[in-house]
PLY file of the C-alpha trace (Angstrom):
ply
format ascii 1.0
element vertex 355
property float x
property float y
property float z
element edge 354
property int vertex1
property int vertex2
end_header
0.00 0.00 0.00
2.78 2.43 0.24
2.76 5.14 -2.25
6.23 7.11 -2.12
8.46 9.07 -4.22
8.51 6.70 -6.53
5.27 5.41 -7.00
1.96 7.93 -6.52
0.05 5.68 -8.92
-2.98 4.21 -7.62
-5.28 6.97 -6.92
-2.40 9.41 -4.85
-2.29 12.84 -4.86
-0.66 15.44 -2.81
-1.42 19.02 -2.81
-1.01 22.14 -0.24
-4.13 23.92 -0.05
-6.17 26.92 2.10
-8.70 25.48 4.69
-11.25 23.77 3.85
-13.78 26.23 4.04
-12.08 27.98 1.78
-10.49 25.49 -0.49
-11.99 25.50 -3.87
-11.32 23.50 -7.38
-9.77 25.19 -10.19
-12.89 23.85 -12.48
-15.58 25.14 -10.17
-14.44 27.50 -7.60
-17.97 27.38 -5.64
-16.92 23.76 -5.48
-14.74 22.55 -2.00
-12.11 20.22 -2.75
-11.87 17.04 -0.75
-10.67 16.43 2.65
-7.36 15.04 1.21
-6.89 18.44 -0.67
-6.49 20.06 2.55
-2.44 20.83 3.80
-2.75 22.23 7.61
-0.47 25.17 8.09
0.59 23.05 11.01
3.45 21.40 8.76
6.46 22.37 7.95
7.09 24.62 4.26
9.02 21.76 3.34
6.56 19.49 3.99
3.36 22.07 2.26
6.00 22.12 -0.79
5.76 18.63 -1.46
2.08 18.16 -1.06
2.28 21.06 -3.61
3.68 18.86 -6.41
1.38 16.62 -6.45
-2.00 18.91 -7.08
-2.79 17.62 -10.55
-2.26 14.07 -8.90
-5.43 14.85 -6.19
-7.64 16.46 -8.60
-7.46 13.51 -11.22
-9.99 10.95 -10.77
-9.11 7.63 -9.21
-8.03 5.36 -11.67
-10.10 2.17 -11.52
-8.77 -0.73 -9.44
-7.25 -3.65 -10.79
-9.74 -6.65 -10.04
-8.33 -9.41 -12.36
-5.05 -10.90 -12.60
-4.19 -9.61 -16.22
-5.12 -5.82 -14.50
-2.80 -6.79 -11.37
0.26 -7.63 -13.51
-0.64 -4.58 -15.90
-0.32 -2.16 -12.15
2.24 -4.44 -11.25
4.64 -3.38 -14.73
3.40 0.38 -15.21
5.34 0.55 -10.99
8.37 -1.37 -12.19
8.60 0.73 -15.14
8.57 4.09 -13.37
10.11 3.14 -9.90
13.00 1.73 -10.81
14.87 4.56 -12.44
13.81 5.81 -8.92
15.73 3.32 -7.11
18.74 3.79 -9.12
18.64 7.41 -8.33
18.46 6.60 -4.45
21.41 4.46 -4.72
23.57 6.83 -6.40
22.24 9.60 -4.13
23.44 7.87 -1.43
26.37 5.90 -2.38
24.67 2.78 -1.48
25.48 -0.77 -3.21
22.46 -3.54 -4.39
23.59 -7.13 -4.49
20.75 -9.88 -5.51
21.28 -12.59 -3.33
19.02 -16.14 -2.74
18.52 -15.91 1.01
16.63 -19.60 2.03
15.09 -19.64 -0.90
14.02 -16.42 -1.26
15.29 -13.80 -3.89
16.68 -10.64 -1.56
18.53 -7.48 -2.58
21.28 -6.46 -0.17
22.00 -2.74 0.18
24.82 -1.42 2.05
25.93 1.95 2.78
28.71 3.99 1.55
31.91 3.02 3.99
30.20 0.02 5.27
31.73 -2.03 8.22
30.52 -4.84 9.06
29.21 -5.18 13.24
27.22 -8.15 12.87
23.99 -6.11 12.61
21.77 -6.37 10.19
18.11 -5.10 9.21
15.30 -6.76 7.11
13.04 -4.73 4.83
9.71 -5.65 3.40
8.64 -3.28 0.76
5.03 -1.81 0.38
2.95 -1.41 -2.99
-0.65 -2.00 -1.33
0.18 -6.07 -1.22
0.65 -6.60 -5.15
2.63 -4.17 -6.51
6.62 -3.47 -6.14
9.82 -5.18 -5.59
12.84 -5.56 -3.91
14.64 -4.06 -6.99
12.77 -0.92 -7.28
11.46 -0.14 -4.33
14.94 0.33 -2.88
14.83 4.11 -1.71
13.12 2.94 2.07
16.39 0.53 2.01
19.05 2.83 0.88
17.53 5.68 3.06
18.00 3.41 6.51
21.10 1.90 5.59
22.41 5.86 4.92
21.16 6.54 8.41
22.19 3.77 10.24
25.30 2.36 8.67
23.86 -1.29 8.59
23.61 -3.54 5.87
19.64 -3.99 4.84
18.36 -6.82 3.19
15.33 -6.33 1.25
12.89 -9.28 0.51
11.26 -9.73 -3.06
8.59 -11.61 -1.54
5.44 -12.69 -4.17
3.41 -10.25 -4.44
-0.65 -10.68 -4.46
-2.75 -12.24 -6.55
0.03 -14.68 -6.82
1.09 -14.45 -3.35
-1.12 -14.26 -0.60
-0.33 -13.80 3.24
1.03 -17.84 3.93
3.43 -17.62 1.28
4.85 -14.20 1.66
5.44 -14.38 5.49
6.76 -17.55 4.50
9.63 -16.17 2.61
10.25 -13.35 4.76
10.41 -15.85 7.70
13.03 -18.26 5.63
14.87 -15.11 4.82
15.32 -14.57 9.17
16.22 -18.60 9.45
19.09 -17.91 6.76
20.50 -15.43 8.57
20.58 -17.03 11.68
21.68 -19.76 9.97
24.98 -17.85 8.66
25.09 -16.90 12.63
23.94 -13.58 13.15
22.53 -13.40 16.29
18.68 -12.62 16.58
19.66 -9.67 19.41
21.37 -8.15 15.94
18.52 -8.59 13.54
16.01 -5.85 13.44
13.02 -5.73 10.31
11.39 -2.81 9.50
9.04 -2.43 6.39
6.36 0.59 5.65
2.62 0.56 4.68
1.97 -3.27 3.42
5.39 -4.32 4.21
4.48 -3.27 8.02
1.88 -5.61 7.88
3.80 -8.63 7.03
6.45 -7.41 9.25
4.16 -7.79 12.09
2.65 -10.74 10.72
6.13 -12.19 10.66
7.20 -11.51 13.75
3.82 -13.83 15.20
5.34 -16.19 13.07
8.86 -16.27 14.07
7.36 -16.62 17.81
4.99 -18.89 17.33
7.14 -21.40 15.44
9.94 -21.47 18.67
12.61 -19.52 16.80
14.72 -16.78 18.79
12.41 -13.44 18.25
14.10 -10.57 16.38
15.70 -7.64 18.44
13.04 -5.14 17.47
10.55 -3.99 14.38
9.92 -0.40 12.82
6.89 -0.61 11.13
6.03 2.45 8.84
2.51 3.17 8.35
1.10 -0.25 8.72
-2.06 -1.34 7.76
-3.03 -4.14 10.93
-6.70 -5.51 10.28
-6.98 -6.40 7.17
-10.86 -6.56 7.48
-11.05 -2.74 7.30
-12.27 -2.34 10.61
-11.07 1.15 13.09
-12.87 4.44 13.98
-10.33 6.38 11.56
-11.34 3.82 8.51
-14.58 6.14 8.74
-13.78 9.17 9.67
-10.82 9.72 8.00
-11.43 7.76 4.62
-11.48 11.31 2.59
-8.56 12.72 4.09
-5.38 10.81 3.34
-3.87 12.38 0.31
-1.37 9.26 -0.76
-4.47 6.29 -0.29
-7.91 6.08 -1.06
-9.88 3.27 0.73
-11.83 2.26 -2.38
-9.03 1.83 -4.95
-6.75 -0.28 -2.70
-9.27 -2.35 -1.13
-8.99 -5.06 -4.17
-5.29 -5.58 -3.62
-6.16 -6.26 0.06
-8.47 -9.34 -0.70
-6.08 -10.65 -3.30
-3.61 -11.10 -0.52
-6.09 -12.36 1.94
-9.47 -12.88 0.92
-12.05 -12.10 3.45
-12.38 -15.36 5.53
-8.89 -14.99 6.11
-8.63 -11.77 6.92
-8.81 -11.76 10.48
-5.95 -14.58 11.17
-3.02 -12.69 12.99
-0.78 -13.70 10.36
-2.66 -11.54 7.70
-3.84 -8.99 10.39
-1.48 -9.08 13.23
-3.63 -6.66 15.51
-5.39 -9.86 16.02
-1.91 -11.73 17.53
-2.21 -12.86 20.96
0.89 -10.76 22.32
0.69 -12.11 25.78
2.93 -15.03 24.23
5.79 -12.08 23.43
6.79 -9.24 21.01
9.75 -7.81 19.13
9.74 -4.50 20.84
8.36 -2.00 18.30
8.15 1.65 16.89
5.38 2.91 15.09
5.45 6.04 13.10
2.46 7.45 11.22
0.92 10.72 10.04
-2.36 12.37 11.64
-4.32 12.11 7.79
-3.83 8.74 7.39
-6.83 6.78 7.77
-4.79 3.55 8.90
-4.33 5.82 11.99
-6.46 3.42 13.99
-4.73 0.50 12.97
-1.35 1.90 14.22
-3.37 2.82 17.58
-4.91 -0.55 17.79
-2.04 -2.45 17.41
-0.03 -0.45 19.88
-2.58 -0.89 22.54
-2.81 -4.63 22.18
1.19 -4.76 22.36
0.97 -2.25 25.46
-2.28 -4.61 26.90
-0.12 -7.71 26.45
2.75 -6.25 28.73
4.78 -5.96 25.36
7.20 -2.76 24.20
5.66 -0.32 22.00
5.97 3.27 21.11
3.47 5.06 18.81
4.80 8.34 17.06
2.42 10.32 15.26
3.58 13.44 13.16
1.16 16.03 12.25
-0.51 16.67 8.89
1.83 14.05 7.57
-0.02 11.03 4.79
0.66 7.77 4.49
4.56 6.65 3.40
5.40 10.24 4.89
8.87 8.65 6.07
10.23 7.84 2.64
8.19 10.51 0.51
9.24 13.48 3.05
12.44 11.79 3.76
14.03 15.34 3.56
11.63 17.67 5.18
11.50 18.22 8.97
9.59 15.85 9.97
11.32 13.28 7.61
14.16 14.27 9.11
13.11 13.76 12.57
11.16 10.43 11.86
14.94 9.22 10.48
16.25 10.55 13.57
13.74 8.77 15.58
14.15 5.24 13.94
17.68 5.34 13.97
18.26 6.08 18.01
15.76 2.87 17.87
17.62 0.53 16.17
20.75 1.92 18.08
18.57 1.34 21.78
17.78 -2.10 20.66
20.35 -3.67 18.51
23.55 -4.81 20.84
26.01 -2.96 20.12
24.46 -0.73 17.87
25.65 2.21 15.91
24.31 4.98 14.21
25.73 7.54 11.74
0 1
1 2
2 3
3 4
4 5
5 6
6 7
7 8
8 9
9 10
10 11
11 12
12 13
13 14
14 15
15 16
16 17
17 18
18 19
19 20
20 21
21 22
22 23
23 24
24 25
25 26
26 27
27 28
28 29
29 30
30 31
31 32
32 33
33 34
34 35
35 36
36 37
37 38
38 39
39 40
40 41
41 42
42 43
43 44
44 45
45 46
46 47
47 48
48 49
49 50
50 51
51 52
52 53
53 54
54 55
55 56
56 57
57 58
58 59
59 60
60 61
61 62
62 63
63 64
64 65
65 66
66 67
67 68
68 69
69 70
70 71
71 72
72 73
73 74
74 75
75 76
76 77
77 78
78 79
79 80
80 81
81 82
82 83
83 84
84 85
85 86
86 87
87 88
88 89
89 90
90 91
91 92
92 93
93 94
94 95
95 96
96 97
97 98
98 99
99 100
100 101
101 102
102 103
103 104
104 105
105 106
106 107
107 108
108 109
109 110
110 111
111 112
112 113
113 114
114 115
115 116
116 117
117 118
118 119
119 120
120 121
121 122
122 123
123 124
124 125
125 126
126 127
127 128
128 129
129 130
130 131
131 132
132 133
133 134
134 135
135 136
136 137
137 138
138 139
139 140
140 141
141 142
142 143
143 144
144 145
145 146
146 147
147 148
148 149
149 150
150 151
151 152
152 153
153 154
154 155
155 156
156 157
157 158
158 159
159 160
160 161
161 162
162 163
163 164
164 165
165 166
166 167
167 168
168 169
169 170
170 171
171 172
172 173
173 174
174 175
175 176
176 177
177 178
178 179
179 180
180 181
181 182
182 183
183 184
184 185
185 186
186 187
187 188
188 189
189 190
190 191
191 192
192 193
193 194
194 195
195 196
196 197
197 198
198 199
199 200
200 201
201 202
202 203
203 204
204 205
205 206
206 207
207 208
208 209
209 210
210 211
211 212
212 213
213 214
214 215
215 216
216 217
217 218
218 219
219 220
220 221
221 222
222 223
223 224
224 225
225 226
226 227
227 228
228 229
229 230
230 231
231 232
232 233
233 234
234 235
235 236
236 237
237 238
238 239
239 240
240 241
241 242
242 243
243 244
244 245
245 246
246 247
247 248
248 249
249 250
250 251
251 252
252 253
253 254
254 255
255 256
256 257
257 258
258 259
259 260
260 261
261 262
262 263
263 264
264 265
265 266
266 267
267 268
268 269
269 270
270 271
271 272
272 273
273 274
274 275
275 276
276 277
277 278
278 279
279 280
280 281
281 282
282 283
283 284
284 285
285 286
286 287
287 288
288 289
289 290
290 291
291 292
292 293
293 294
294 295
295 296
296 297
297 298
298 299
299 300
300 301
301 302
302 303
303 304
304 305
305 306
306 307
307 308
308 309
309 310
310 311
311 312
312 313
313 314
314 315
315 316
316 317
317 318
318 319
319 320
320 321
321 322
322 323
323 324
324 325
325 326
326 327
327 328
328 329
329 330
330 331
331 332
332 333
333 334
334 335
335 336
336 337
337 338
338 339
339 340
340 341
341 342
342 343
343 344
344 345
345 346
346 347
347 348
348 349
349 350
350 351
351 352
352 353
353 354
């Protein structure tokens, strides 16, 4: 589900506007534009800049969802096609390296940072692209911008994505990705997994996994705007369904229930705000933007952590949408998010070290 930088194409748009009162459409100005049109002056001018870009993106209608395989692997190629130049970019930008490597089975694209050494850390990263879109390969900026930050090596999963993949598989082959690297001997305190929008929710769905099977549980998980119940239930589904500028309920809904169709959708390993967390839990940062309307999902799934005795911190940033971490990676509250996620990883990875 995560639409960043390098991939506003299923319904996103961005765009800094007056109040909504007084916001109007260039087409009919009696006309309001929608909640999502609306940029607080709250945020920073960085921030109102970016939303900026993306007017004509808001004020086109929402393309029609994909609903049959042929239209999955269609959305599926149009991303590749414009993301991966994208990813190149980031790599560059940074000074970051990619190496494909088969991890347990699993196809995985290492990134490491400019002047890398080596401390026996290392982080896992499961991509978003609203369950069936994206790939290791081009969705590499969320990797390349953590391994920047932190100095660690990241390890990025291309994982099947939906409606060839559904939720068994792909936390599958993120969870034989973990065994291989404790199989090489990294030690679990050293392994942290992040992943932002859809790849939080198989993050989290992992982790339940990784427990649940007896393995040694990760040191910690930084999950990105995640979407946790699957079934579309949360107070914020509702009320803020109109206002997130990067997602719009209607559009990704299809690529939900090709990853888990609806009789499925409330196992824990599809929706982990349904996890029994009593059992034990990575401890786990959440960060996520006040328009998002996954906002109660982030709550929800903090609070059951919390409930359960578990570690969790939930860090909201104002007026910021969905994917706000890797599309407003150099903004103030980009910046501060980064900031935030690396003293994380540094808290809970032995012997960390951050940049």
């Amino acid at each position: 589900m995560r639409l960043r930088a390098l991939a506003l194409v299923i319904g996103c748009g961005l765009v800094a506007a007056a109040p909504p009162a007084l916001a109007q459409s260039a087409s009919d100005p009696a006309a309001p534009l929608p909640m999502r049109a609306y940029v607080p002056s709250t945020i920073s001018p960085q921030a109102a800049a970016i939303y900026a870009g993306y007017r004509a993106f808001i004020l086109a209608p929402a393309p029609p969802p994909a609903r049959t395989a042929a239209a999955f692997d269609a959305l599926y190629q149009a991303n590749e096609q414009r993301s991966l130049s994208v990813a190149a970019t980031a790599l560059k930008t940074y000074g970051s390296t990619a190496s494909d490597r088969i991890m347990g089975g699993t196809p995985t694209v290492e990134v490491r940072p400019k002047g890398y050494r080596d401390d026996g850390s290392v982080l896992i990263y499961v991509h978003g692209g609203g369950f069936v879109s994206g790939s290791a390969r081009s969705n590499l900026l969320g990797a390349a911008i953590m391994a920047d930050a932190t100095g660690r090596r990241v390890v990025s999963v291309e994982y099947t994505v939906a409606p060839r993949g559904q939720w068994p598989l792909v936390t599958d082959q993120v969870l034989a990705v973990y065994k291989a690297l404790l199989a090489q001997g990294v030690k679990p305190r050293r392994i942290g997994m992040f992943g932002g929008s859809a790849g939080g929710t198989i993050v989290a769905a992992t982790a339940l996994k990784i427990r649940d099977q007896g393995l040694p549980m990760p040191a910690a998980l930084l999950l990105q705007s995640p979407a946790t119940d699957l079934t579309g239930a949360g107070d914020t589904r509702i009320t803020l369904s109109d206002a997130d500028p990067a997602l719009r309920p209607g559009t990704v809904q299809p690529g939900i229930d090709a990853y888990a169709a609806p009789a499925d959708q409330r196992n824990p390993y599809a929706s982990p705000v349904y996890g029994d967390f009593r059992k034990g839990y990575p401890p786990t940062l959440i960060q996520g933007g006040t328009k998002e309307f996954l906002l109660s999902d982030f709550v929800r799934l903090h609070r059951a952590i919390r409930a359960a005795g578990g570690e969790s911190r939930l860090e909201i940033y104002e007026g910021m949408p969905h994917g706000f971490s890797d599309l407003m990676v150099n903004t103030p509250e980009g910046r501060e998010a980064k900031a935030e996620a690396v003293a994380f990883w540094k808290q809970h990875l032995a012997g960390g070290k951050a940049r």
